[in-house]
Backbone as CSV, one residue per row, in Angstrom:
resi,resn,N_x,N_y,N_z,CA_x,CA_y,CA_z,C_x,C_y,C_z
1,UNK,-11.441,0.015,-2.453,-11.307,-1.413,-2.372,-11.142,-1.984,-3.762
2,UNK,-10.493,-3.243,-3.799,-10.118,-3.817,-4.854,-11.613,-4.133,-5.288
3,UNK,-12.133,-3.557,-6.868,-13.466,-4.153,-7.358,-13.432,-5.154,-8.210
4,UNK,-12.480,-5.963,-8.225,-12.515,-6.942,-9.129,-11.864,-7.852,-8.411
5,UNK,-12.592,-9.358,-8.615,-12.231,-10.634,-7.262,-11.325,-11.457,-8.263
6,UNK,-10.320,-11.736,-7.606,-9.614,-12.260,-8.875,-9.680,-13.763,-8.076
7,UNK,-9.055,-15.151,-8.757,-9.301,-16.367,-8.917,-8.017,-16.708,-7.560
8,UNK,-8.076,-17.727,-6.974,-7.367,-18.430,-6.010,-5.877,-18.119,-6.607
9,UNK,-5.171,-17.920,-6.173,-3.250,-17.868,-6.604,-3.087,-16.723,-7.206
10,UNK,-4.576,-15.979,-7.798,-3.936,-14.620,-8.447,-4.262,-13.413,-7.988
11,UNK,-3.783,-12.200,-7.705,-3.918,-11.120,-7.093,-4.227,-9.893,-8.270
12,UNK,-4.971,-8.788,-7.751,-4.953,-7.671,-9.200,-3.735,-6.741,-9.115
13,UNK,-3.773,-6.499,-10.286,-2.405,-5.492,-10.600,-2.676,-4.956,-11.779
14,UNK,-3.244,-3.522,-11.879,-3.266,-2.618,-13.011,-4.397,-2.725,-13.510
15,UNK,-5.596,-3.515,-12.987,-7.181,-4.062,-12.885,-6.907,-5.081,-13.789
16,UNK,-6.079,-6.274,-13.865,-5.954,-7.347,-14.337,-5.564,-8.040,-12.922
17,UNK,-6.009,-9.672,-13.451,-5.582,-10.615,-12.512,-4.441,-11.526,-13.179
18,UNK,-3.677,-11.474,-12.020,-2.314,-12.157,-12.527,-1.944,-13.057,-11.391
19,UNK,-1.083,-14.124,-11.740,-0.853,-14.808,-11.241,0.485,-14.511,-10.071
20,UNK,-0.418,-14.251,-8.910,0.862,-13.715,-8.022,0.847,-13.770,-6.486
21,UNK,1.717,-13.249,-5.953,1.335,-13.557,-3.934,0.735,-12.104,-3.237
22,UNK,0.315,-11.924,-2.231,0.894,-10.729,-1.385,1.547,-10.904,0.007
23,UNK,1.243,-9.292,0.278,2.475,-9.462,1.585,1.911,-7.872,2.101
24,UNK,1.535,-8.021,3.333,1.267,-6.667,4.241,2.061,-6.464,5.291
25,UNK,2.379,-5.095,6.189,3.009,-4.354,6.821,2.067,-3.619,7.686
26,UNK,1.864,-3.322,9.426,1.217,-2.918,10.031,2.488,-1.607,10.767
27,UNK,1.771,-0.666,10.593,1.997,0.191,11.183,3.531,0.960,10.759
28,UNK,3.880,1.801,9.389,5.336,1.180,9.186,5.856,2.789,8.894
29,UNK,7.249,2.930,9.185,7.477,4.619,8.433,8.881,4.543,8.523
30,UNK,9.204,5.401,6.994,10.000,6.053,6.192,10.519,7.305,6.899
31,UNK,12.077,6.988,6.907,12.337,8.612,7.153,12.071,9.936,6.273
32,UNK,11.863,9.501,5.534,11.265,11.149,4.657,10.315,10.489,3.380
33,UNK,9.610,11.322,2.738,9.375,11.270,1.695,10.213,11.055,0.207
34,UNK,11.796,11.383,0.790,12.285,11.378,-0.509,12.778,9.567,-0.257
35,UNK,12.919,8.501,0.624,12.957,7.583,0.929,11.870,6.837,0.197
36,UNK,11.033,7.111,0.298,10.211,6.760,0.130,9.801,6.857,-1.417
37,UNK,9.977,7.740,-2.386,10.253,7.959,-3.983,11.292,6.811,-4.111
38,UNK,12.475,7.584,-3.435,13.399,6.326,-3.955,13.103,4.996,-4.407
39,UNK,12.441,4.356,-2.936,11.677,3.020,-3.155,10.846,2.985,-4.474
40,UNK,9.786,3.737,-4.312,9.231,4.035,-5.972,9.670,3.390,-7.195
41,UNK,10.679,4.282,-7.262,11.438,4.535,-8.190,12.564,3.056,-8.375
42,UNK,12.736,2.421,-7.595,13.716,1.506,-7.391,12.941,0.329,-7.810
43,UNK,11.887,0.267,-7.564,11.070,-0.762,-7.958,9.560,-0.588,-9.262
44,UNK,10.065,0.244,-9.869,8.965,0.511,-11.232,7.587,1.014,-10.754
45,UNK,7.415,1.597,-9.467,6.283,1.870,-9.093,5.984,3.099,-9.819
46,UNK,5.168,3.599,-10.478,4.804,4.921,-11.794,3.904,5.114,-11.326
47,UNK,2.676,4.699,-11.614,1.425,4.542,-11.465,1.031,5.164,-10.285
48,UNK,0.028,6.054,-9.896,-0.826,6.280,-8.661,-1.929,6.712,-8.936
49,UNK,-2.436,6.681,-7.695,-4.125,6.687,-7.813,-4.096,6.737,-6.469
50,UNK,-5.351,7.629,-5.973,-5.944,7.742,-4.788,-7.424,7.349,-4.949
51,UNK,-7.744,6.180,-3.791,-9.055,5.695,-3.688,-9.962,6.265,-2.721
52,UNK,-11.120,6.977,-3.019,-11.998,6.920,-1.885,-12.889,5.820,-1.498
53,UNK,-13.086,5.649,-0.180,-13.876,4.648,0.686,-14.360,5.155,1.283
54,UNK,-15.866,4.943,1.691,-17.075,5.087,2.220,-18.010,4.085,3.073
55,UNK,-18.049,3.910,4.181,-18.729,3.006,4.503,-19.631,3.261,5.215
56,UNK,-21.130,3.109,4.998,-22.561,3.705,5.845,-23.054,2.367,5.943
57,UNK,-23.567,2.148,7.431,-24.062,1.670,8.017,-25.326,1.784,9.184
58,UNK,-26.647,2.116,8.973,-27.349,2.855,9.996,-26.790,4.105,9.991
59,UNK,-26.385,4.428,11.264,-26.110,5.642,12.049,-24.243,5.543,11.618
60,UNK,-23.789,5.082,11.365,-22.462,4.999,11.430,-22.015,5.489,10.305
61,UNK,-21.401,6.230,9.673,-20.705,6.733,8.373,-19.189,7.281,8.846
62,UNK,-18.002,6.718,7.590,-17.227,6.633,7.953,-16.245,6.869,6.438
63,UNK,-15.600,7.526,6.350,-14.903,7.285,5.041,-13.525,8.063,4.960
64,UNK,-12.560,7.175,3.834,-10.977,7.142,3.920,-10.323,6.891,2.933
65,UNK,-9.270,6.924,2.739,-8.528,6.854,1.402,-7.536,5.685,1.393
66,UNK,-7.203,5.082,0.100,-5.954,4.823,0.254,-4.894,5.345,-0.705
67,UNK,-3.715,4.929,-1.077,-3.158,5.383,-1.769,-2.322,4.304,-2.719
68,UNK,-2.423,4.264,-3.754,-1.772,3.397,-4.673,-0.618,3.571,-5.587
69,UNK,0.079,3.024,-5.958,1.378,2.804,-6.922,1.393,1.229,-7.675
70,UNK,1.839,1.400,-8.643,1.270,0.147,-9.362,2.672,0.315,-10.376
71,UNK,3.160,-0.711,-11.140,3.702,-1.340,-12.166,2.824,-2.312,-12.799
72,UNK,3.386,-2.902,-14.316,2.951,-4.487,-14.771,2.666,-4.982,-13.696
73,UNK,4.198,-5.418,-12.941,4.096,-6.395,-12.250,3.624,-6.375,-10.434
74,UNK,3.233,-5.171,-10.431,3.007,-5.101,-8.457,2.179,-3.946,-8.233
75,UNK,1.578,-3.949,-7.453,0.470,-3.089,-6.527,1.217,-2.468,-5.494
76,UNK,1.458,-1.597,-4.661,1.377,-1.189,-3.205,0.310,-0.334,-3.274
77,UNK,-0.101,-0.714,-1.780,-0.997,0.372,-1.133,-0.721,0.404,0.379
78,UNK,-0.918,1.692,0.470,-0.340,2.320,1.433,-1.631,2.641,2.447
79,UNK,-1.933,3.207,3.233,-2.559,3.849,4.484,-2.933,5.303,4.345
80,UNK,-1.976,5.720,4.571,-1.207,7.252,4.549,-0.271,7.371,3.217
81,UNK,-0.617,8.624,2.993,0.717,9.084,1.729,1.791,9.159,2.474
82,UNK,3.280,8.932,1.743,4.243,8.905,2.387,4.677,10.165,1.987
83,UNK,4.444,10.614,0.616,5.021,11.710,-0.040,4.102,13.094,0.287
84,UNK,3.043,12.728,0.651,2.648,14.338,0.767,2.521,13.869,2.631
85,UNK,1.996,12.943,3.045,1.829,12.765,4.533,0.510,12.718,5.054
86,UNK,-0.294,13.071,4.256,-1.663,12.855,4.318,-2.145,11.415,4.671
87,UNK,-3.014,11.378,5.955,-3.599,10.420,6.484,-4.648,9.662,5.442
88,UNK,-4.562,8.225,6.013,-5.974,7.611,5.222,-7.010,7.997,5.899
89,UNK,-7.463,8.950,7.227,-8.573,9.538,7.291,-8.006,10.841,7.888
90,UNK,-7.689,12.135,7.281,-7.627,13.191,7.295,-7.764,14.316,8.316
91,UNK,-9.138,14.391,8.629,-9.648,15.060,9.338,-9.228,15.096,10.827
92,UNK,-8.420,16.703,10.998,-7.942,16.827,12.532,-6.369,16.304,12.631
93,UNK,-6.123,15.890,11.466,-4.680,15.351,11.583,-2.906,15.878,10.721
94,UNK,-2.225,16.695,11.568,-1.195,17.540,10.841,-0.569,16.148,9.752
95,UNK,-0.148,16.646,8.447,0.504,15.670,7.815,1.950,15.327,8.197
96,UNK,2.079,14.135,7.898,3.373,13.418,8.238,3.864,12.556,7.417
97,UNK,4.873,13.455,6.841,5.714,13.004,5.572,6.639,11.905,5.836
98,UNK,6.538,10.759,4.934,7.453,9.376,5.578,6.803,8.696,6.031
99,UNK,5.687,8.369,6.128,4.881,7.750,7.417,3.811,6.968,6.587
100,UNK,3.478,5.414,6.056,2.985,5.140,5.042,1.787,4.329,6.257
101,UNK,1.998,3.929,7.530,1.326,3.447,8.150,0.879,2.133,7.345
102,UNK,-0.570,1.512,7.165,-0.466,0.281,6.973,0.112,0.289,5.698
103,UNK,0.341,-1.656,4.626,1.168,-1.230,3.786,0.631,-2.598,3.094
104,UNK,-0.044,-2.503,1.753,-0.154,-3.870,1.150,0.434,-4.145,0.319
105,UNK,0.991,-5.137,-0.233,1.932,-5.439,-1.622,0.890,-6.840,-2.483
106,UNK,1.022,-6.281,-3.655,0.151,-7.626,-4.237,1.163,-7.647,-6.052
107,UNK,1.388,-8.849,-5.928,2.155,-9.050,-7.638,2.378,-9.942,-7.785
108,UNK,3.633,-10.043,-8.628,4.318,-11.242,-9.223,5.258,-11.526,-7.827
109,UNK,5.873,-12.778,-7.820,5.950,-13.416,-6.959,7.661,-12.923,-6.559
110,UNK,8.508,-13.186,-7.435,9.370,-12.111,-7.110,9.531,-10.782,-7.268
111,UNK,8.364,-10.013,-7.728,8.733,-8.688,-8.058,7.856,-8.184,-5.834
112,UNK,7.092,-9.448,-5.358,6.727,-8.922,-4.053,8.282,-8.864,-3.341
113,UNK,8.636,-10.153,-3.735,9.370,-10.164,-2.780,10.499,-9.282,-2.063
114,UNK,11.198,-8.872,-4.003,11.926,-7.653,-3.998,11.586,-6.543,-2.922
115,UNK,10.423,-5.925,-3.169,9.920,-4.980,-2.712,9.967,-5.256,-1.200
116,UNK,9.266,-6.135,-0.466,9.292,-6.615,0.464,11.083,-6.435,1.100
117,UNK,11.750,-6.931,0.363,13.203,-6.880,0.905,13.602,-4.885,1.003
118,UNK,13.201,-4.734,0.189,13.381,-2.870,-0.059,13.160,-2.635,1.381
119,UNK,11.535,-2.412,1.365,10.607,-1.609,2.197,11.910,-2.646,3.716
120,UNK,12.109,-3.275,3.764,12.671,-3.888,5.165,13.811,-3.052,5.317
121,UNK,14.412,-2.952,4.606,16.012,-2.283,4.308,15.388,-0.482,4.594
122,UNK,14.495,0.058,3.964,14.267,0.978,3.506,13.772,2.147,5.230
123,UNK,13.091,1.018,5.478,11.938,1.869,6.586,12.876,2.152,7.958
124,UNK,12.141,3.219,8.822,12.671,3.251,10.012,12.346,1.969,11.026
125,UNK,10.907,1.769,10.908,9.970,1.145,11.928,8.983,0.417,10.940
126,UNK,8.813,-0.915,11.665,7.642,-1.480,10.943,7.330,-2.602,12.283
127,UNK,6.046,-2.213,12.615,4.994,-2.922,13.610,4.946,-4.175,13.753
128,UNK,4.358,-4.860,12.369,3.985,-5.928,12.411,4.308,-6.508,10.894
129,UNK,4.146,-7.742,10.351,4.379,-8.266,8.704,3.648,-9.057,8.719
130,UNK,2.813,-9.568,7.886,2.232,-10.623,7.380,2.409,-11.203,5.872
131,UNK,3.370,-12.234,6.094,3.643,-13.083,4.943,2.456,-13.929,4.209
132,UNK,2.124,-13.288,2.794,1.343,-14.577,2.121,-0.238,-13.623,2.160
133,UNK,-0.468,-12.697,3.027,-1.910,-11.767,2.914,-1.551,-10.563,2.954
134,UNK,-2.373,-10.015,2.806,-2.300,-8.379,2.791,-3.098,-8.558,3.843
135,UNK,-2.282,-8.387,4.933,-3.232,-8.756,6.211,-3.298,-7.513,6.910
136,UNK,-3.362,-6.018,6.786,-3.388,-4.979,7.542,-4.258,-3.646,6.643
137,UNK,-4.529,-4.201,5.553,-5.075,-3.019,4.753,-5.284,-3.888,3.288
């Protein structure tokens, strides 16, 4: 999870807060992994990092990953790896390359949007969108 709360209008990117929008994707997939670099690559995404998450509650324990790509100017996070296929919770599940499942975007205001236009152009299938939140992850 994002550990740093950033201020009304600005979103984090690179553990700074900047002045920017987001934009989420429910349920979404890439025909391959190399689709999915492309995008990467098309949009300055360098950066990755895999997060672990943990959540205990009583009797309930539960924990998952996400997966990140970052520039200056933009965040994605993903669900699932697209490039190796690995689930955001693992266990019991064959990997599936292309397949980014949920999908958050957080940045500068046109560098979301760009991306946003990509990933539309880019993907096979996408579920659901939420303009203005990272409303799925």
């Amino acid at each position: 999870m994002d550990a740093k709360i950033c201020k009304r209008g600005e979103v984090l990117v690179k553990n700074k807060c900047i002045k920017g929008i987001q934009w989420g994707f429910d349920i979404t997939g890439f025909d391959s992994a190399a689709k999915f670099k492309a995008l990467l690559k098309r949009n300055d995404l360098k950066s990755y990092k895999r997060e672990h998450h943990v959540y205990d509650i009583g009797d309930y324990h539960s924990e998952w990953y996400h997966y990140i790509w970052e520039s200056p100017k933009l965040r994605l996070v993903t669900g699932n790896n697209p490039i190796t296929g690995i689930y955001t919770i693992p266990k019991g599940r064959t990997p599936q390359k292309g397949f980014a499942s949920y999908i958050g975007i957080q940045g500068d205001k046109d560098a979301v949007k760009q991306l946003v236009k990509d990933i539309k152009k880019t993907t096979l299938d996408i579920k659901a969108e939420s303009p203005r939140e990272r409303g799925y992850i």
